[in-house]
C-alpha positions in Angstrom: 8.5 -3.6 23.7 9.0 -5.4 20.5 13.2 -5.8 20.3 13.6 -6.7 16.9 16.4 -4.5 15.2 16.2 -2.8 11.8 19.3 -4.9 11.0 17.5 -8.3 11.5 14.1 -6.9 9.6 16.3 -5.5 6.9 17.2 -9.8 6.4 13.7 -10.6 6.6 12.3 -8.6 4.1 15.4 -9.1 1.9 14.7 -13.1 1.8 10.9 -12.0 1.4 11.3 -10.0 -1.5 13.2 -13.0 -2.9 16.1 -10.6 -3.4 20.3 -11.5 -3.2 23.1 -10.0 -3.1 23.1 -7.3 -0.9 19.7 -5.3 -0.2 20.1 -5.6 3.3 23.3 -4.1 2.9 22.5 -1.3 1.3 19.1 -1.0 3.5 22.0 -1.2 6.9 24.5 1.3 4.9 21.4 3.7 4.7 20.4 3.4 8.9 24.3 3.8 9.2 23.6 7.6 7.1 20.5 8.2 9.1 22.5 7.8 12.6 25.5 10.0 11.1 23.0 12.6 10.0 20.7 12.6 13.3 23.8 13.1 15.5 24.9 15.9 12.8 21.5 17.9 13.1 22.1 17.7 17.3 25.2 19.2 17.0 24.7 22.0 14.1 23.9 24.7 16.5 26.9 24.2 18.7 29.7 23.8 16.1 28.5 26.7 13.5 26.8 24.5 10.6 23.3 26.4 10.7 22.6 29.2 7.7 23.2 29.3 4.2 26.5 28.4 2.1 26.0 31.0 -0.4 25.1 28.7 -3.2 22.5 27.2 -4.9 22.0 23.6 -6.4 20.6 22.4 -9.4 17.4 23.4 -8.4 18.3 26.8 -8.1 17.3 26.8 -4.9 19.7 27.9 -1.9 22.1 25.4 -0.4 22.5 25.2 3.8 25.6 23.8 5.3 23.4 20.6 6.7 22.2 20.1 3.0 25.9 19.5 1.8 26.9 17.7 4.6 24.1 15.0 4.0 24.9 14.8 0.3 28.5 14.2 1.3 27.8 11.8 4.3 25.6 9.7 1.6 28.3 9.3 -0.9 31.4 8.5 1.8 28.8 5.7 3.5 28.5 4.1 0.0 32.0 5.0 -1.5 33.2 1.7 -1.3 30.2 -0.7 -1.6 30.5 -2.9 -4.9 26.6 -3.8 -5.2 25.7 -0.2 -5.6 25.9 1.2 -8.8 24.9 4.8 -8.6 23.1 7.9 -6.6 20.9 9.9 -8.1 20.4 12.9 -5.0 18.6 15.8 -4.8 22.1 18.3 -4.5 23.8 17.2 -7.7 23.2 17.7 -11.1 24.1 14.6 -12.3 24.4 10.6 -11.1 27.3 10.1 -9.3 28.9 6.7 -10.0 30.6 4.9 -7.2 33.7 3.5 -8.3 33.6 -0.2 -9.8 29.8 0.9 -10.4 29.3 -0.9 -13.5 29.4 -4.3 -11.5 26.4 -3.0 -9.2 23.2 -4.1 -8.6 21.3 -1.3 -7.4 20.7 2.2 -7.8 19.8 4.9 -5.2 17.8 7.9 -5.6 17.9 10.3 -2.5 16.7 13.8 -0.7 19.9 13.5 1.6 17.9 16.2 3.9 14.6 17.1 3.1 13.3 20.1 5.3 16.4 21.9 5.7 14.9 24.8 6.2 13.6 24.1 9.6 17.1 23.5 11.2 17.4 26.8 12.4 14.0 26.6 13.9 14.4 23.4 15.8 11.8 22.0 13.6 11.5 18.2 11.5 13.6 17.2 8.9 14.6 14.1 7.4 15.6 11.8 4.3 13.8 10.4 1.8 14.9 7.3 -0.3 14.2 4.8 -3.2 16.1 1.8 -4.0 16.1 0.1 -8.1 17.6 -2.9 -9.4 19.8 -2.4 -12.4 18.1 -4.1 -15.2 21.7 -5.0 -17.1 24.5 -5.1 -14.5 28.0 -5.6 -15.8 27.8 -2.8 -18.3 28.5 1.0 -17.5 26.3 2.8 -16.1 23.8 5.3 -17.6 21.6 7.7 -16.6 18.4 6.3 -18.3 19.0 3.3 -15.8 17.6 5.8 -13.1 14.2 6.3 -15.5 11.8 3.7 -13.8 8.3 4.0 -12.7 8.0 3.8 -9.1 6.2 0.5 -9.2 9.8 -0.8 -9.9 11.2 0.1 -6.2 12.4 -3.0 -4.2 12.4 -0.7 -1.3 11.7 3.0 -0.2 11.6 4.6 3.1 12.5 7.8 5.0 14.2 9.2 8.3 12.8 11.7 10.0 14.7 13.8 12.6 12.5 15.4 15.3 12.0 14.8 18.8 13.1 11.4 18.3 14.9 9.9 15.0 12.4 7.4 13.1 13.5 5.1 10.3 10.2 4.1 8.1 10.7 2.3 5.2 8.9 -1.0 3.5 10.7 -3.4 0.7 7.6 -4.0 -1.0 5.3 -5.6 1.9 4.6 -4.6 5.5 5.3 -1.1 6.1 7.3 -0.7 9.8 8.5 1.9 11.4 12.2 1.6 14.3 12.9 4.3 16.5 16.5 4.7 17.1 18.0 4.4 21.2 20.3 6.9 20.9 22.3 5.5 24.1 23.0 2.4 21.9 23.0 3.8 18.4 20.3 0.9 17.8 17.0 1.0 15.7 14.4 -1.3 17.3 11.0 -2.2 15.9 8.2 0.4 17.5 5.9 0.7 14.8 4.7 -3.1 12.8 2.6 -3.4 9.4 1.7 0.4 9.1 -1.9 1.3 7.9 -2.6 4.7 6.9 -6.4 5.0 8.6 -8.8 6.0 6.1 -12.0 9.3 7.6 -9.4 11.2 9.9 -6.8 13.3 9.7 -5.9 16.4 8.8 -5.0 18.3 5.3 -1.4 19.6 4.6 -0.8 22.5 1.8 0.9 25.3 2.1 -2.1 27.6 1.3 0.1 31.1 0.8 0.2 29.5 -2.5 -3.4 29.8 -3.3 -3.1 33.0 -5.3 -1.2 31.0 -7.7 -3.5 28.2 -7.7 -5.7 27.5 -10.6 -10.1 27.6 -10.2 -10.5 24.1 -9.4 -7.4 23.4 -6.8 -8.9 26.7 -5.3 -12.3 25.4 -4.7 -10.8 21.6 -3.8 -8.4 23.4 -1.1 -11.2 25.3 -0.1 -14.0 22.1 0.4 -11.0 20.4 2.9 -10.8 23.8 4.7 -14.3 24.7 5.1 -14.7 20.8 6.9 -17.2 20.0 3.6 -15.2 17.3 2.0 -17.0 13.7 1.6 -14.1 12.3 3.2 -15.0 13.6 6.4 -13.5 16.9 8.5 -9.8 17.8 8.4 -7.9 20.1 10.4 -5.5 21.9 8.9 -1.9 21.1 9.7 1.6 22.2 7.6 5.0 21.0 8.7 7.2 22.7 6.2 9.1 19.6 5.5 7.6 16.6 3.4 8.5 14.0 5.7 7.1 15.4 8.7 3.8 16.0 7.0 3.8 12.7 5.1 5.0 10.9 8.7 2.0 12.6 10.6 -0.3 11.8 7.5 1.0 8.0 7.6 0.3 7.5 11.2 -3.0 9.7 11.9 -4.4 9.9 8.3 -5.9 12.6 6.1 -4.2 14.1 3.3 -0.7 15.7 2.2 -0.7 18.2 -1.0 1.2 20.0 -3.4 0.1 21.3 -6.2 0.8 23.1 -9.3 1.1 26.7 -9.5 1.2 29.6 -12.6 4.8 29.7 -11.7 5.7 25.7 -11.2 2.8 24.3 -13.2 4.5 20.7 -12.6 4.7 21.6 -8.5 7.9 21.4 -6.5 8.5 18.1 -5.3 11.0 16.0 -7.2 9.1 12.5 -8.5 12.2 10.2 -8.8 13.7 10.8 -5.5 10.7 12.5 -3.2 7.4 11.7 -4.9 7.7 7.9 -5.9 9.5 6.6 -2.7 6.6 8.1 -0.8 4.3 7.6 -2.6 5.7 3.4 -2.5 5.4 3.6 1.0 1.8 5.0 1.4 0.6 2.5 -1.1 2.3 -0.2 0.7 0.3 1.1 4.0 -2.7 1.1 2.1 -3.3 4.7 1.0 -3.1 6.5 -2.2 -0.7 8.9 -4.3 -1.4 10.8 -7.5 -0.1 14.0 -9.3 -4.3 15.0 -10.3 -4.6 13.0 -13.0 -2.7 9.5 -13.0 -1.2 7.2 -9.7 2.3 8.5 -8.9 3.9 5.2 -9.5 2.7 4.8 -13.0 5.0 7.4 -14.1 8.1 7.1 -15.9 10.5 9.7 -15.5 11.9 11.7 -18.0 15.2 13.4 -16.1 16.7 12.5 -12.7 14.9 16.3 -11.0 11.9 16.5 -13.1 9.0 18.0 -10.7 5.2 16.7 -10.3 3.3 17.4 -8.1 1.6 15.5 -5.5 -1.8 14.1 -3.5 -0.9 11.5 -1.2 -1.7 10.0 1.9 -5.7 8.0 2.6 -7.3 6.6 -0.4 -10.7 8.4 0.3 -8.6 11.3 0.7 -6.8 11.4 -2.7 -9.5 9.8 -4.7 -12.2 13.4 -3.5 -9.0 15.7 -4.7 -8.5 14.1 -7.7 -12.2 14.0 -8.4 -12.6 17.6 -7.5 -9.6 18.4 -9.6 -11.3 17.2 -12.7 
């Protein structure tokens, strides 16, 4: 077994990417969340922090107790860290500024706990994450500052809490993937220099939606399901959670989806926190990512939860929906 700790690639990659002053910092600060939030899912069931809050967040959508106690586990861990700047997450309607922000260099953009829903099912979840560089630290901090294209990141990754808690994340080359020893609270190395494979796999879309589909994603859906794509056959597999599809897409191939519908023509997925840091990864592994009509990392966005939505995962893959779709 390969013993190289996330905390000694984190170093690596950091003097690769030619960056300073803390990315493997924030990168350890962010494996310090994931192990917080692992051991917080284990325990949810025993100490009453399963169901609904009674709220909803700036997505109107419903808030769970696990989904406020990642937002709030993400900003203690960086409460007091002077080279980040900002968060941008997935629970709050605004950035929230860390305190002597203005002096930071990065920014983070974060789903604290993607898949919530499945917590009372036993079922995957994790976190997804993008790191920026502040073009102009020194000066306050504004929101626009968050409004890069994802071919800006200097890192993205994700955690993904299931039978075993995986951190996957690439700072611009080599994608790996460290598998935490729980009896040691240690990530070590498992999975080196990810490559999504290209002519197998499955398909992931949540195809109760279809009725609100338009003609063409109909009849592209449809060609995956009915095993007559170009790409090859694809079974059809659909976690519920983004990072478990998108994990299982990374590591066997095939395809993730979701598109528009008459109700959400832009999708669901959030582009500056969900879409782009995915879609980094799976183009630093050698696959694909679009929203139908231009690569997901070529887009600049225009507010901190603007929606697209999203083809990602083999290049052959994504390239036959996209071609279908037009």
């Amino acid at each position: 077994m390969n013993r190289t700790t996330l905390s000694e690639q984190f170093f690596r990659d950091q003097a690769s990417a030619s960056a300073t002053g803390g990315l493997s910092t924030v990168l350890n600060r962010l494996s310090l969340v994931a192990r917080m939030l692992a051991s917080e899912i284990m325990r949810a069931g025993f100490v009453g922090k399963l169901g609904y809050t009674g709220t909803t967040n700036v997505q109107d959508e419903d808030v769970r107790a696990l989904d406020v106690i990642a937002n709030d586990t993400t900003l203690q861990v960086f409460e007091n860290m002077p080279m980040m700047a900002a968060i941008a997450s997935e629970e709050m309607e605004d950035m929230h500024v860390l305190p002597g922000g203005q002096d930071g260099k990065y920014l983070l953009a974060i789903d604290p706990l993607d898949g919530s829903g499945n917590v009372d099912v036993a079922g995957q979840m994790g976190t997804i994450f993008g790191i920026y560089r502040r073009r102009e630290p020194g000066r306050p901090v504004q929101m626009d500052e968050f409004f890069q294209p994802g071919r800006d990141l200097i890192a993205a990754g994700y955690v993904l809490y299931g039978p075993c808690t995986m951190m996957v994340y690439t700072a611009g080359g080599p994608v790996n993937g460290f598998t935490l020893d729980r009896s040691i609270g240690t990530f070590f190395l498992t999975h080196p220099d990810l490559r999504i494979p290209e002519g197998s796999g499955a398909y992931s879309v949540n195809e109760a939606n279809e009725v609100k589909w338009d003609d063409k994603t109909r009849a592209m859906v449809a060609a995956f399901r009915r095993q007559e794509a170009d790409c090859g056959k694809r079974a059809a597999r659909y976690a519920g959670a983004l990072v478990g599809d998108f994990h299982r897409t990374l590591l066997k191939g095939g395809i993730y989806m979701y598109p528009g519908t008459t109700d959400k023509p832009q999708g669901k997925l959030r582009l500056l926190y969900e879409n782009a840091p995915l879609a980094f990864v799976c183009e630093c592994a050698g696959g694909a990512a679009s929203d139908g009509r231009q690569p997901v990392l070529d887009i600049v966005p225009e507010g901190l939860h603007q929606r697209t939505p999203l083809y990602l995962g083999s290049k052959g893959d994504v390239a036959e929906a996209v071609r279908r779709l037009r």
